[in-house]
C-alpha positions in Angstrom: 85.3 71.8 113.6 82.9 74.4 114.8 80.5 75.8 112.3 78.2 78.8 112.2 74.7 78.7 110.6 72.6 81.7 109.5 69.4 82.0 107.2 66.4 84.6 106.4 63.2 83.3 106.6 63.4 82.2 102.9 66.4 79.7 104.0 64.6 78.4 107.4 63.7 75.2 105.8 66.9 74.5 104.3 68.8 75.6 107.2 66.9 73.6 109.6 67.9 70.2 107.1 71.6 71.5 107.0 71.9 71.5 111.0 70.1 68.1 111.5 72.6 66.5 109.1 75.9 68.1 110.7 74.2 67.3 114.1 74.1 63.7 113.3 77.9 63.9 111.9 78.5 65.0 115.4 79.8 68.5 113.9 79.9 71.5 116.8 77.2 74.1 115.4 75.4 77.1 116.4 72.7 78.8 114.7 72.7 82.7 114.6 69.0 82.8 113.1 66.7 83.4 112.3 64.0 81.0 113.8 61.1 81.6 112.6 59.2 82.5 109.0 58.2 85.9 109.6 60.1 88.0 107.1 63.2 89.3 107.8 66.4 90.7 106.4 69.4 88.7 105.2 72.5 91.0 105.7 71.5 90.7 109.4 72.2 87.2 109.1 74.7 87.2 107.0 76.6 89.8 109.4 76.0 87.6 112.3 77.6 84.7 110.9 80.6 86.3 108.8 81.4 88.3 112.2 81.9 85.2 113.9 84.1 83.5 111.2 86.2 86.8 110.7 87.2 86.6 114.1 87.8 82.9 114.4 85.2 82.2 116.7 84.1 79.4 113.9 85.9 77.7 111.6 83.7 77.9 108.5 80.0 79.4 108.0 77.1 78.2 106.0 74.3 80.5 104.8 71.2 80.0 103.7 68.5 82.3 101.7 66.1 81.8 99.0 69.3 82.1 96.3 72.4 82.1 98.1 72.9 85.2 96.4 72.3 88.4 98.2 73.6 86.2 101.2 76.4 85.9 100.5 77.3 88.9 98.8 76.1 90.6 102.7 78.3 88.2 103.9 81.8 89.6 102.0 81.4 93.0 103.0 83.0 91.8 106.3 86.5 92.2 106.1 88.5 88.6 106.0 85.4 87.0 104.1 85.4 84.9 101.5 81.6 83.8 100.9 81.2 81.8 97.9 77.2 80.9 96.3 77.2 77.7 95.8 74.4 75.0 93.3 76.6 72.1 92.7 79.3 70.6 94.9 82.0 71.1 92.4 82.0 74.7 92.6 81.6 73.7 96.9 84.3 72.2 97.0 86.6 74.6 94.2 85.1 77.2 96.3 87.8 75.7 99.6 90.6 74.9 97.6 91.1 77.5 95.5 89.8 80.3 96.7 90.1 79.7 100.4 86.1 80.1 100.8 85.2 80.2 104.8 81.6 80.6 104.3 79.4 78.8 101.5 75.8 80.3 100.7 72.7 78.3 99.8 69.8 78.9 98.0 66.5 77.2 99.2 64.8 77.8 95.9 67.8 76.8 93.9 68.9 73.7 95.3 66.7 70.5 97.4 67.5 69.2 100.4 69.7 66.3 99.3 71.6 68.0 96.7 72.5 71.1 99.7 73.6 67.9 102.0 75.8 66.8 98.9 77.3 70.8 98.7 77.5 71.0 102.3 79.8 68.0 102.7 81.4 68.8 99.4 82.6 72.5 101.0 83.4 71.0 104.4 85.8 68.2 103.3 87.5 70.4 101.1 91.1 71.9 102.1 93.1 74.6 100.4 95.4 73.8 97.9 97.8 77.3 98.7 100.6 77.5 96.3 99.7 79.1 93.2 96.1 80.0 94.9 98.1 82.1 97.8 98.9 84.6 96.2 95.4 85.2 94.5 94.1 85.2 98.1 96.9 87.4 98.7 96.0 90.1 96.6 92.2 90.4 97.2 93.2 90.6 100.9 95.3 93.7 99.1 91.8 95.1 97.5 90.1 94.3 100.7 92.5 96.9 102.8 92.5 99.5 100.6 
């Protein structure tokens, strides 16, 4: 499983937790930035990463900011995204099986470093369900396109 990491400067910390835990896992990463605390803009990062999962360079993407929110909402402006915010590892892993999530979103001031560890394996463990889920996937591919 390849996975692609992006944060603002607000997510470094986090970021920098997430990608020494995966590393250890032996999980094949690459960080699109940023790498460093000057300020800096989110959607850039967000774009990076949700670029690279649209077009299947990565399997799944993991995003970090100060909430997870704004993120993540950059994030699913790209067509073929499906970025979900995530604070608790039920939603992380909800977020896979039902809704076919391929990029979660973390907030450095929302959640610590063990509990985003907990998310982050929650989200990547997780499979879709399909069935009655495909066809909810279906139609906001529908919304998406038009």
């Amino acid at each position: 499983m390849k996975i692609a990491l992006g944060s603002d400067h607000a997510g470094l910390s986090l970021k920098k937790v997430i990608i020494k835990h995966l590393e250890e896992k032996g999980v094949e990463i690459k960080d699109f930035g940023t790498y460093t605390e000057d300020s800096c803009d989110y959607p850039d990062y967000a774009y990076k990463v949700a670029v690279q999962v649209a077009d299947n360079k990565f399997h799944l993407g993991i995003l970090v900011c100060g909430t997870g929110i704004g993120i993540s909402i950059a994030a699913n402006k790209v067509k073929g995204i499906r970025a979900a915010a995530c604070s608790d590892t039920f939603s992380a892993h909800a977020c896979r099986e039902h809704n076919n999530a391929n990029i979660i979103a973390l907030g450095e001031r929302v959640v610590g470093p063990g509990l985003a560890i907990d998310i982050v394996d929650a989200f990547l463990q997780a499979k879709f369900e399909g069935g009655r889920h495909e066809k909810r996937i279906n139609k906001i591919s529908e919304i998406e396109s038009k």
